[in-house]
C-alpha positions in Angstrom: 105.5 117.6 90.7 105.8 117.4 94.5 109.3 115.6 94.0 110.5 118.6 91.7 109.4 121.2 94.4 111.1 119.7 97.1 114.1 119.4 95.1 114.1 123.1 94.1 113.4 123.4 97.7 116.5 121.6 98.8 118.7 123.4 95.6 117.7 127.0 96.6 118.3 126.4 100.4 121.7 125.1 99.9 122.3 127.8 97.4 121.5 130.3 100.4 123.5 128.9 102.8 126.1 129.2 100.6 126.0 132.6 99.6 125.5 133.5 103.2 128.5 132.1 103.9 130.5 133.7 101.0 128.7 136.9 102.0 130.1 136.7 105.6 133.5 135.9 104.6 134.0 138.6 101.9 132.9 141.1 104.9 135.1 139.3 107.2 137.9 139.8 105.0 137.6 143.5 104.2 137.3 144.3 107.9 140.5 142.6 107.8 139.9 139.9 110.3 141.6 136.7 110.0 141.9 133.5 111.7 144.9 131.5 112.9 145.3 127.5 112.8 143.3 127.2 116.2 140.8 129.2 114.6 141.3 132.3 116.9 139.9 135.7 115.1 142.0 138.3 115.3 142.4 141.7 113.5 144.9 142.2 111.2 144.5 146.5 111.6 145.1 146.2 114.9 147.8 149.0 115.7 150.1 146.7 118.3 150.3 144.1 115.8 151.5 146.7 113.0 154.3 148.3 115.8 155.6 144.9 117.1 155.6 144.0 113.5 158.1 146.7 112.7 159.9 146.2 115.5 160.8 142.6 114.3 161.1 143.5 111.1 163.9 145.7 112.2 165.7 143.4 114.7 165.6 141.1 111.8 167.6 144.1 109.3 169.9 144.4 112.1 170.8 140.7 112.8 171.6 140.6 108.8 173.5 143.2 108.8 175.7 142.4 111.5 176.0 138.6 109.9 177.4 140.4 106.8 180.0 141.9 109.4 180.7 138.3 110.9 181.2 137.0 107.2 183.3 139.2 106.2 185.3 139.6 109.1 185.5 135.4 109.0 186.4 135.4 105.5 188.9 138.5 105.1 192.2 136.8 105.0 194.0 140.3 104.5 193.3 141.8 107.5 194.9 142.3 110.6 193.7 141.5 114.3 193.3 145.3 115.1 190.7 145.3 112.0 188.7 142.1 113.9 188.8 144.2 117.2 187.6 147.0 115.5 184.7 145.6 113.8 184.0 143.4 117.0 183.9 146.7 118.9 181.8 148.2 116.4 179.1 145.6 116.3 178.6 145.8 120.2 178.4 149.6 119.9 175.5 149.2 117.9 173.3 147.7 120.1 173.7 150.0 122.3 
């Protein structure tokens, strides 16, 4: 009887570390805090992240669309030199 306590014992402490645990990260997680491969915490609502995010997101939009000007400039084989310079030109006016 003594051996079946203290295994009940052992089974319902492990089952509340466990659900404390679970509990903590389910809260974690819908405070929307994460961690990154070193195991910093960091919030993923945090409004800088959100901003530099759309900044990148639209550097990245830009630097596809002017590769989809470089290709097509590369591959048109109908067009003159005064096209390239124009599309050149109008690449470097849109970064500014």
């Amino acid at each position: 009887m003594v051996i079946v306590d203290m295994i009940l014992g052992i089974a319902l402490m492990v089952f509340g570390i466990v659900l404390v645990v679970t509990i903590g990260s389910v809260v974690r997680a819908r405070m929307g805090i994460v961690r990154d491969n070193q195991g910093n915490e960091f919030s993923v609502r945090d409004p800088a992240l959100n901003e530099e995010n759309r900044q990148l997101r639209s550097e990245i939009t830009n630097l596809k669309d002017r590769i989809a000007v470089l290709e097509r400039v590369i591959t048109d084989t109908n067009g003159s030199s005064a096209n390239l310079d124009r599309e050149i030109e109008s690449l470097r006016n849109r970064d500014r």
